[in-house]
KEMIVEX-574900 format. One record per residue (C-alpha): residue number from 1; residue in one letter; z, y negated, x negated. Coordinates in steps of 0.2 Angstrom, whole numbers, plus 2048, in hexadecimal, padded with zeros to 3 digits. Each point is the difference from the previous one (the first is absolute). Example, Ala and Ser with C-alpha at 12.3 -4.5 7.8 and 13.67 -1.06 7.14 Angstrom:
! KEMIVEX-574900
[1, "A", [827, 816, 7C2]],
[2, "S", [7FD, 7EF, 7FA]],
! end
This chain:
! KEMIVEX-574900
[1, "X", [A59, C12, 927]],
[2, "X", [7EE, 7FC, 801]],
[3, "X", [7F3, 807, 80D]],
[4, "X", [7ED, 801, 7FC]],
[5, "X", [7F2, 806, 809]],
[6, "X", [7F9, 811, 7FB]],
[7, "X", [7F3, 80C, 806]],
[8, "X", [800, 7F2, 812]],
[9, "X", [814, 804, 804]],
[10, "X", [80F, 7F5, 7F9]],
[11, "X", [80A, 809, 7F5]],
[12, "X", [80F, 7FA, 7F9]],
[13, "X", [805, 802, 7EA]],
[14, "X", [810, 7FC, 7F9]],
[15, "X", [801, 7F6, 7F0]],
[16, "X", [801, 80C, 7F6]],
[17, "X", [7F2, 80A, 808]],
[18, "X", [7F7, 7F1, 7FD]],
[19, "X", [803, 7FE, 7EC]],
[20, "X", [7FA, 814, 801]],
[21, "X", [7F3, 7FC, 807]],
[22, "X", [7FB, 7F0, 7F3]],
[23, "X", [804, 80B, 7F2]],
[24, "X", [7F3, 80D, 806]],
[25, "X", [7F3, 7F2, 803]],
[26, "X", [802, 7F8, 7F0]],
[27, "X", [7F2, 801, 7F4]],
[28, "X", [80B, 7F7, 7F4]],
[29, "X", [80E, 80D, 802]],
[30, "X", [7F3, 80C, 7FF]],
[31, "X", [7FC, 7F8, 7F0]],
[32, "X", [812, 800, 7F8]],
[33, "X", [802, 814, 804]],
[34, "X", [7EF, 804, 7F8]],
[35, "X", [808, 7F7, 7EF]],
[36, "X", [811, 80B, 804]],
[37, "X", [7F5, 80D, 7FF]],
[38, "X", [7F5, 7FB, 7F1]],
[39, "X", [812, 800, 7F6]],
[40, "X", [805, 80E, 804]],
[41, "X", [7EF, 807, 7FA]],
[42, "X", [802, 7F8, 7F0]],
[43, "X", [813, 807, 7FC]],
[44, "X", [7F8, 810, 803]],
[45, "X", [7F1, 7FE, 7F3]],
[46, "X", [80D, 7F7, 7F5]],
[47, "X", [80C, 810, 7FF]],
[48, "X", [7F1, 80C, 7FC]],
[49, "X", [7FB, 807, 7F0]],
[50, "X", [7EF, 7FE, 7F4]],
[51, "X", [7F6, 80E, 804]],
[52, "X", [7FD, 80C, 7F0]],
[53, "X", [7F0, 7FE, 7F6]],
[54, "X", [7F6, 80D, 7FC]],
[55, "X", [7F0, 801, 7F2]],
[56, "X", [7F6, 80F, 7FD]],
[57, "X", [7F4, 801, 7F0]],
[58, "X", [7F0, 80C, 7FC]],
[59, "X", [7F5, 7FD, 7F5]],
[60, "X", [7F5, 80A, 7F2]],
[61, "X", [806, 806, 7F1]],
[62, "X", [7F5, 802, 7EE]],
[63, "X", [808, 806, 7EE]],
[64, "X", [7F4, 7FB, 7F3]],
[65, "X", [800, 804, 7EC]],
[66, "X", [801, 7F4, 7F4]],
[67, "X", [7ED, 801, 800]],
[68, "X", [7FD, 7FC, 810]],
[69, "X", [7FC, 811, 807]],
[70, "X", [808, 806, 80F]],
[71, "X", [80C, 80C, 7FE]],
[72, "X", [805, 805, 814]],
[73, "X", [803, 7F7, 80F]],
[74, "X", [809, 801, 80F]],
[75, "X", [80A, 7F2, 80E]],
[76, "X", [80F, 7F6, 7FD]],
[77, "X", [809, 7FD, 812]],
[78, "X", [812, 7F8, 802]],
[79, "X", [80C, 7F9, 80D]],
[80, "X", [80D, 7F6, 801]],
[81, "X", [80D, 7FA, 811]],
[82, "X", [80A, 7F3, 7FE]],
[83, "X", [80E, 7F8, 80A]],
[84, "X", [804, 7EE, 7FF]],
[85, "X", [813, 7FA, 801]],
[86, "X", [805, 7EE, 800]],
[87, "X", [80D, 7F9, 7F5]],
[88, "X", [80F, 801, 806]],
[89, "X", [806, 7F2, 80D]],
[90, "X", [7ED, 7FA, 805]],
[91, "X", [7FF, 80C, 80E]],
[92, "X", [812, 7FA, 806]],
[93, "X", [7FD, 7EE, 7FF]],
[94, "X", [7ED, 802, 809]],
[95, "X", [80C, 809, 80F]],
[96, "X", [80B, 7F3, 800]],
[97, "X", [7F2, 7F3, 803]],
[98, "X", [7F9, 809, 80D]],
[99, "X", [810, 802, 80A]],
[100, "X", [802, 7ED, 7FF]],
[101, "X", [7EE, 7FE, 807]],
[102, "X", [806, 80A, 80F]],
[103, "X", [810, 7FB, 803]],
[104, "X", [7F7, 7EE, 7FF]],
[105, "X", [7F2, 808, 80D]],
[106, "X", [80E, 806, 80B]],
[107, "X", [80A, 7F0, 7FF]],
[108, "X", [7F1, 7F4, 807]],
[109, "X", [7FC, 80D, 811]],
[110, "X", [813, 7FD, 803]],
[111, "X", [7FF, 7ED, 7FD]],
[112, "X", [7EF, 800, 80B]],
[113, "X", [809, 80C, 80E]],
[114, "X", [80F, 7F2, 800]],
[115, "X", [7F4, 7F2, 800]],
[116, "X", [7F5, 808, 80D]],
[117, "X", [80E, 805, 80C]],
[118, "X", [806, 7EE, 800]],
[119, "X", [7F0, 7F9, 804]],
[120, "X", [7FF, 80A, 810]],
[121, "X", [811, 7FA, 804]],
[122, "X", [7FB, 7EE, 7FD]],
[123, "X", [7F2, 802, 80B]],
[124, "X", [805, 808, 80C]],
[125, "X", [810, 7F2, 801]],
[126, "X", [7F1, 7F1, 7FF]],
[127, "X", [7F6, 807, 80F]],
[128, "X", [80D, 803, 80B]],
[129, "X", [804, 7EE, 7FB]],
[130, "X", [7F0, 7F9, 803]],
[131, "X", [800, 80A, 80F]],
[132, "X", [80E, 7F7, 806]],
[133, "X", [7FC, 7EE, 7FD]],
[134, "X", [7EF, 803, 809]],
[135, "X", [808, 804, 80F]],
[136, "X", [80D, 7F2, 800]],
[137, "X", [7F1, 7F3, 7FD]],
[138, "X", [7F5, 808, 80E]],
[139, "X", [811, 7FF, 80C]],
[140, "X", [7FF, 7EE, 7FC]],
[141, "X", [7F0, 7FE, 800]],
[142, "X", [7FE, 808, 812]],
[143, "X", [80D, 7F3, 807]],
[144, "X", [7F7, 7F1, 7F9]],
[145, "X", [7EF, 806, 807]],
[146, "X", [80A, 803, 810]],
[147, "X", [808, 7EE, 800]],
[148, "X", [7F0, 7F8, 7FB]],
[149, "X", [7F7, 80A, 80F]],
[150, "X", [80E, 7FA, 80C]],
[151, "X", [7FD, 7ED, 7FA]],
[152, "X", [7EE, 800, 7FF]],
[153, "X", [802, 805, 816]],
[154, "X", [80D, 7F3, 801]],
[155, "X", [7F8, 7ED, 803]],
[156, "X", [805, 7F6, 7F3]],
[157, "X", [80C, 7F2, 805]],
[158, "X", [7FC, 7F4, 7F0]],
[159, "X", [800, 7FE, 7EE]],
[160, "X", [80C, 80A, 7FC]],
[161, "X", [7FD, 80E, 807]],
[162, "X", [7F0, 800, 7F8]],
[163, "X", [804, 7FE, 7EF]],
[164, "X", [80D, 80E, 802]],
[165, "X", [7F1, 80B, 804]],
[166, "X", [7F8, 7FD, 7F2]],
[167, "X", [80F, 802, 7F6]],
[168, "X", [802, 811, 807]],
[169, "X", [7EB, 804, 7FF]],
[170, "X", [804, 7FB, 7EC]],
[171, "X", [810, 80C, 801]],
[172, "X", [7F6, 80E, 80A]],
[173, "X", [7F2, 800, 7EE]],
[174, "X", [80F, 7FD, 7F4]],
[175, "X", [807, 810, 808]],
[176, "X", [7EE, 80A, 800]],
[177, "X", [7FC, 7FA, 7F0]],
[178, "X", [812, 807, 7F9]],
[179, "X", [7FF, 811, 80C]],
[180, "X", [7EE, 804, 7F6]],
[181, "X", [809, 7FE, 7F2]],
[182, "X", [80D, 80D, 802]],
[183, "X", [7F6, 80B, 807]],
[184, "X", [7F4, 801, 7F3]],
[185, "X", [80E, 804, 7F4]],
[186, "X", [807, 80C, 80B]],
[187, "X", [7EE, 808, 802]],
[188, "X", [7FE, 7FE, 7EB]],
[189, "X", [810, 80B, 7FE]],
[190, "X", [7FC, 80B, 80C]],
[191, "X", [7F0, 801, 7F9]],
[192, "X", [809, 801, 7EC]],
[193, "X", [80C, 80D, 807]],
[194, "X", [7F2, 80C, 805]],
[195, "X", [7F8, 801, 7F3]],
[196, "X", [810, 804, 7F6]],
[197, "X", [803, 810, 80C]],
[198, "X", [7ED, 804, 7FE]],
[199, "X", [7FC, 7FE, 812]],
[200, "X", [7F2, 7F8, 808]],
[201, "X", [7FF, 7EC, 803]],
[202, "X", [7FE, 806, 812]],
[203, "X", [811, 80A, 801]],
[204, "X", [80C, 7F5, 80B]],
[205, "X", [811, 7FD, 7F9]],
[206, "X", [811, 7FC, 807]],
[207, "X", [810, 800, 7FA]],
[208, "X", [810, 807, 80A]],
[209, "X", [80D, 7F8, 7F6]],
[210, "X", [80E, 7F3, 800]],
[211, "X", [7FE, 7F1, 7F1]],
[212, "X", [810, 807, 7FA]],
[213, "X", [807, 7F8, 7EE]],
[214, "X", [801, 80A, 7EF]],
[215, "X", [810, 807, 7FE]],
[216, "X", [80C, 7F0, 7FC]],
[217, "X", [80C, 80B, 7F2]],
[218, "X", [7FC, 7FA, 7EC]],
[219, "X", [807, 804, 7F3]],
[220, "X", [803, 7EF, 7F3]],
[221, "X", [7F2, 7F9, 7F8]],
[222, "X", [805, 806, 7EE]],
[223, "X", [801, 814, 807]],
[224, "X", [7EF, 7FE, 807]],
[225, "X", [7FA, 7FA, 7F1]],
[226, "X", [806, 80C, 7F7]],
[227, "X", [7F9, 80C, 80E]],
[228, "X", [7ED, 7FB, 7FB]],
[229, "X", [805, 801, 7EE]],
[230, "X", [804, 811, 801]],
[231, "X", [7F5, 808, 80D]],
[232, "X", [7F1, 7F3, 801]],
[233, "X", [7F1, 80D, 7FE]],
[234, "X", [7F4, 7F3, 7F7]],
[235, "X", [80C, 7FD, 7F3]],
[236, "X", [802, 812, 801]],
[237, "X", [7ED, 802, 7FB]],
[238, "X", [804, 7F3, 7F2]],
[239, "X", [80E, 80A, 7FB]],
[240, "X", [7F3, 810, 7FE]],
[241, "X", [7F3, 7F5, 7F9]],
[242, "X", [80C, 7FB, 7F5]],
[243, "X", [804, 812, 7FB]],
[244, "X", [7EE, 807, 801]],
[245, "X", [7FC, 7F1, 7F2]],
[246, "X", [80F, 806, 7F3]],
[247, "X", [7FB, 811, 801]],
[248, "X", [7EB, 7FB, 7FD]],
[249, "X", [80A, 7F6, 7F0]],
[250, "X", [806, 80F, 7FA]],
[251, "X", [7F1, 80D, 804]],
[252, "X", [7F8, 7F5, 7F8]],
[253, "X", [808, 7FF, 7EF]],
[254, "X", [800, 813, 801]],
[255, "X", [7F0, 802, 802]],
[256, "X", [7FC, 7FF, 7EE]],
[257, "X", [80A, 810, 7FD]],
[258, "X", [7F5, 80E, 7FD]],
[259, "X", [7FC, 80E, 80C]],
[260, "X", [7FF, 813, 7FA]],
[261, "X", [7F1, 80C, 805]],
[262, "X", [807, 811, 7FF]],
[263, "X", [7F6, 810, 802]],
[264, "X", [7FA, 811, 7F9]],
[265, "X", [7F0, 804, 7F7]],
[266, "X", [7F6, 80E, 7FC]],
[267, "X", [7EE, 801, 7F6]],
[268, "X", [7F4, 80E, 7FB]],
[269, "X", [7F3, 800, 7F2]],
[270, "X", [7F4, 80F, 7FE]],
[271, "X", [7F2, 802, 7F3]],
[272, "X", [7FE, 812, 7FA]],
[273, "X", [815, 7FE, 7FE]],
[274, "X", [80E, 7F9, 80F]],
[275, "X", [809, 7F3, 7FE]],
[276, "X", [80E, 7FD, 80C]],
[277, "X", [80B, 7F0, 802]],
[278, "X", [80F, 7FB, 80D]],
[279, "X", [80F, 7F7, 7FF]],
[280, "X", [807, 7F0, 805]],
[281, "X", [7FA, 7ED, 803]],
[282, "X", [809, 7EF, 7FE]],
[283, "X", [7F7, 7F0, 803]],
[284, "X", [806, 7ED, 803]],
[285, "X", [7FB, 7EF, 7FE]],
[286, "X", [805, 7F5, 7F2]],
[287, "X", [806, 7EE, 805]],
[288, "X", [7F6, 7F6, 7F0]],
[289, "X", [7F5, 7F2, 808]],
[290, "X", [809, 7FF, 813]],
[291, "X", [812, 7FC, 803]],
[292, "X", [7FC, 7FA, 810]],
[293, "X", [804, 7EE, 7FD]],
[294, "X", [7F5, 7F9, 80C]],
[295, "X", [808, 80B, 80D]],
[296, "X", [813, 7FE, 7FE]],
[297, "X", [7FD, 7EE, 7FD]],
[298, "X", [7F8, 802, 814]],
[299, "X", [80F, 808, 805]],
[300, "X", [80D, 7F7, 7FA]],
[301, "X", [7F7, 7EF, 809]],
[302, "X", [800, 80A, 810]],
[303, "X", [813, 804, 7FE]],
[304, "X", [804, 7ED, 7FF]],
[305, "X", [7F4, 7FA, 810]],
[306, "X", [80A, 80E, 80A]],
[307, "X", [80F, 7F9, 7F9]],
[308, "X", [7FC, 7EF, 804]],
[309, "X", [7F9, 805, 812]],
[310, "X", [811, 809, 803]],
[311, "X", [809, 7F3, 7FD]],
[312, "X", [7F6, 7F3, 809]],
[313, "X", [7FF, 80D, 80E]],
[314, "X", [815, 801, 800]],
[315, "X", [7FF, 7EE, 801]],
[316, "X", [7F4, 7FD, 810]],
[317, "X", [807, 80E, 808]],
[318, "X", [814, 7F6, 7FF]],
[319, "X", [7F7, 7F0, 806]],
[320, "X", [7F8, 809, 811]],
[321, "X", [80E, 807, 802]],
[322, "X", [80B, 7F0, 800]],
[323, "X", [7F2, 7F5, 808]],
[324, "X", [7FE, 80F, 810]],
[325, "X", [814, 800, 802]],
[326, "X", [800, 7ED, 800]],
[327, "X", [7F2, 7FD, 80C]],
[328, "X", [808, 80F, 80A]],
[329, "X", [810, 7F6, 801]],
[330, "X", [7F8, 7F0, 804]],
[331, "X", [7F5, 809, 810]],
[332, "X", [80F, 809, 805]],
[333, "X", [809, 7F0, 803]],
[334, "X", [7F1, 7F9, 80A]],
[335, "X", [7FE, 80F, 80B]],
[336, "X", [812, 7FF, 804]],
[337, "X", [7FD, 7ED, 804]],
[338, "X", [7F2, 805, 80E]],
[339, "X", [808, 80E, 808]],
[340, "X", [7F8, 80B, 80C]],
[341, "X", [80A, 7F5, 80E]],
[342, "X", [7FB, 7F1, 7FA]],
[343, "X", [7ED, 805, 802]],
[344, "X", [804, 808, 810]],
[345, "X", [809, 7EE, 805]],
[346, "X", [7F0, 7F8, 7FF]],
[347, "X", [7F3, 80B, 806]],
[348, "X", [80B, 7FE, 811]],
[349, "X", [7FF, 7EC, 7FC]],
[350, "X", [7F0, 800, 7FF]],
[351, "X", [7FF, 80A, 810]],
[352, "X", [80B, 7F4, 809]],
[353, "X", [7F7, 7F0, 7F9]],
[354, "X", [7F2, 805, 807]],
[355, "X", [808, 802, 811]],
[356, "X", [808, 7EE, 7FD]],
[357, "X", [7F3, 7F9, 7FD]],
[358, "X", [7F6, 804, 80F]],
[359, "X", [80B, 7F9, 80B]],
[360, "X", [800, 7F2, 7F5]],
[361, "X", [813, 801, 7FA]],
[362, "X", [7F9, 7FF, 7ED]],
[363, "X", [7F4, 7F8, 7F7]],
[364, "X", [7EF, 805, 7F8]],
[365, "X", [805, 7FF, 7F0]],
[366, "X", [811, 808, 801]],
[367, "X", [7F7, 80F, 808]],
[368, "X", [7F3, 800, 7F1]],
[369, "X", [80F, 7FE, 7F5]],
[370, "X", [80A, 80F, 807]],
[371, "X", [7F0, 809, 7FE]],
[372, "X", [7F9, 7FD, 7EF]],
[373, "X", [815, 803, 7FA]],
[374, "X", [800, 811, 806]],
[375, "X", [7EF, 805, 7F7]],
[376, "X", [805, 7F9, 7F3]],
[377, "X", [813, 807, 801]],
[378, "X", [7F9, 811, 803]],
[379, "X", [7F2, 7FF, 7F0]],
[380, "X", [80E, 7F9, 7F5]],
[381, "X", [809, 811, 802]],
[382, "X", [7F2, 80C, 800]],
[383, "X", [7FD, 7F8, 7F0]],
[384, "X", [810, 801, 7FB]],
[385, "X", [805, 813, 804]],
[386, "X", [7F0, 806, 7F9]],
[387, "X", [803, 7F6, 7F0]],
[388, "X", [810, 809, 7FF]],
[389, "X", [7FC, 811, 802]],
[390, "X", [7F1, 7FA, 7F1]],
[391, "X", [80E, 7FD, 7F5]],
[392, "X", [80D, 80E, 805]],
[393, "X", [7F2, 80C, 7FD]],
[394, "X", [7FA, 7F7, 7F1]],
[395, "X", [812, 805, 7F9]],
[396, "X", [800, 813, 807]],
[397, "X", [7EF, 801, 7F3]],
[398, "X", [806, 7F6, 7F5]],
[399, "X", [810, 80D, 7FE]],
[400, "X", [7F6, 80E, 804]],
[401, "X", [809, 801, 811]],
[402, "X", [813, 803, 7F5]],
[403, "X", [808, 7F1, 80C]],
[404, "X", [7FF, 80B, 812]],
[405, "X", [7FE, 811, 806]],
[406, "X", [7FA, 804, 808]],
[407, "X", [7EE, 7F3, 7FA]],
[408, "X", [7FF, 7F0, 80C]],
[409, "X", [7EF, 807, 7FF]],
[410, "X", [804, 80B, 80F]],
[411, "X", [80C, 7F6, 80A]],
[412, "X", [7F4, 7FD, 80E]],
[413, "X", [809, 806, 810]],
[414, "X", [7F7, 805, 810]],
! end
């Protein structure tokens, strides 16, 4: 779990709490659900009918005789309402398009969720990594100071004892040099992980958890591909891409087709004598100069880039998938090579080279050796396990989580 500092008083999230919690923070997410929302805006308008149109008419009305003379006069007034209907098959396809832009909407705030949750995860993994290794260098570093302290009170008894101080005043900045190190990466993603969360750079972290591995069961490489294949949501927004582009080919085309004004009338002429007209209207355009050329020759060109970036998606997608399993293997079998004990062997060497080497049973550079292995020992495997759980949770995303459940994303324990 991990602890931060709120309101002056520790209190304690879980993981999950804490992907909540970057969720809510996220302007970005923020940013995704606002395009959600601006699709489903666009369904709506795109399943709505043309309003009607209505014209009104008034106007004067003279009769005159074949000599000019006026005769009577009167008004002239008239109005029409007409409703517009579309040709059958625009409105559908128009719909159609629409839904593809949100379910593409929808699609990239699940693929940013997934993404952020296992950035938080990684993060979290990294700083209680870093905050490991800082603490192992500062142990080793304390004993060297200690040491140098004691041989520094000591009088020294020739030449060799003097260069053996120096040796250890060169080991003693080696060691500071590599602890500012560590602690200015731990400090960077404590620093990365807060602002993930949303909190304050002043908010203190820590992290309650065990550096426990990603779950060791897989499935064979060819059903994991096949996985991403099939539930991979960025070639699912290809796919939809795909889709949306063969129905804008085909709106297209129809577009030419004419649509019908249908409405009622009514008109009424007075001059000394009434005249009165209703009945019926029917208007619609007649496809002469435009047959939309220009714009299905657009549409078909966008078909075949979507084509093309599906199928160039389908094929980066197989080649992360088969380059994270085999980098997952690979670190998996250099994890197992530096086990826990192993690490634990030679933080106790270390600690008894020190002793040793006080009563002089050693020598210097066996005790600097001893040293420097375990730092090194220790980094390799940090290293190591968070490069796995990089590449295990590179293949949940890249399979849309389909290999586990439940999601490695949330196989943190307290």
């Amino acid at each position: 779990m991990i602890s931060v500092l709120l309101h002056g008083f520790l209190a304690a999230i879980t993981l999950q709490e804490a992907e909540s919690l970057a969720l809510k923070n996220n302007s970005e997410y923020r940013f995704y659900q606002a395009e959600v929302s601006a699709m489903k805006g666009a369904r709506t308008q795109a399943g709505l009918w043309k309003n009607p149109e209505i014209s009104l008419e008034y106007g004067e009305r003279r009769i005159k005789n074949s000599g000019d003379q006026l005769q009577n006069e009167g008004t002239t007034r008239g109005g029409s309402v007409k409703q517009t209907f579309e040709f059958p098959g625009k409105g559908s396809l128009r719909k159609a398009m629409a839904d593809q832009d949100l379910l593409i909407a929808e699609l990239g705030l699940l693929q940013f969720e997934k993404a952020l949750a296992g950035k938080v995860h990684l993060l979290a993994l990294t700083y209680l990594s870093a905050c490991q290794q800082s603490e192992a260098i500062e142990e080793v570093s304390e004993r060297a100071v200690a040491l140098l302290d004691l041989l520094q009170s000591r009088p020294l008894a020739g030449t060799q004892q003097l260069l053996e101080l120096r040796v250890i005043e060169g080991t003693l900045l080696s060691l500071q040099q590599s602890a500012k190190e560590w602690i200015q990466a731990r400090e960077e993603s404590r620093i990365e992980l807060n602002t993930v969360l949303g909190l304050p750079q002043s908010h203190l972290l820590t992290i309650e958890a065990s550096l426990s591995t990603p779950p060791q069961s897989l499935p064979e490489i060819s059903k994991i591909v096949l996985a991403g294949l099939s539930h991979n949501l960025l070639l699912k927004i290809r796919m939809a891409e795909l889709e949306k582009s063969a129905d804008a080919v085909s709106s297209a085309k129809l577009d030419i087709a004419p649509d019908f004004s249908v409405g009622p009338f009514f008109s009424q002429d007075k001059a000394g004598e009434s005249e009165v007209n209703f009945g019926g209207s029917l208007s619609m355009t007649l496809p002469l100069w435009n047959w939309n050329q220009g714009t299905i020759a657009h549409s078909q060109a966008l078909q075949k880039q979507a084509d093309a970036l599906l199928l160039e998606a389908r094929r980066k997608v197989e080649a992360q998938i088969m380059r994270s399993y085999r980098f997952l293997q690979l670190n998996r079998k250099l994890l197992e090579a530096t086990p826990e004990k192993t690490i634990s062997n030679l933080r106790s060497a270390a600690d008894l080279a020190d002793r040793q080497y006080r009563t002089g049973a050693i020598p210097v550079a066996l005790y600097i050796e001893v040293q420097r292995e375990f730092l090194n020992s220790l980094k390799i495997r940090h290293e190591t396990f968070l490069q796995l759980w990089s590449n295990r949770l590179d293949l949940d995303l890249l399979t849309s989580g389909a290999l586990t459940e439940p999601s490695p994303y949330k196989s943190v324990k307290d």
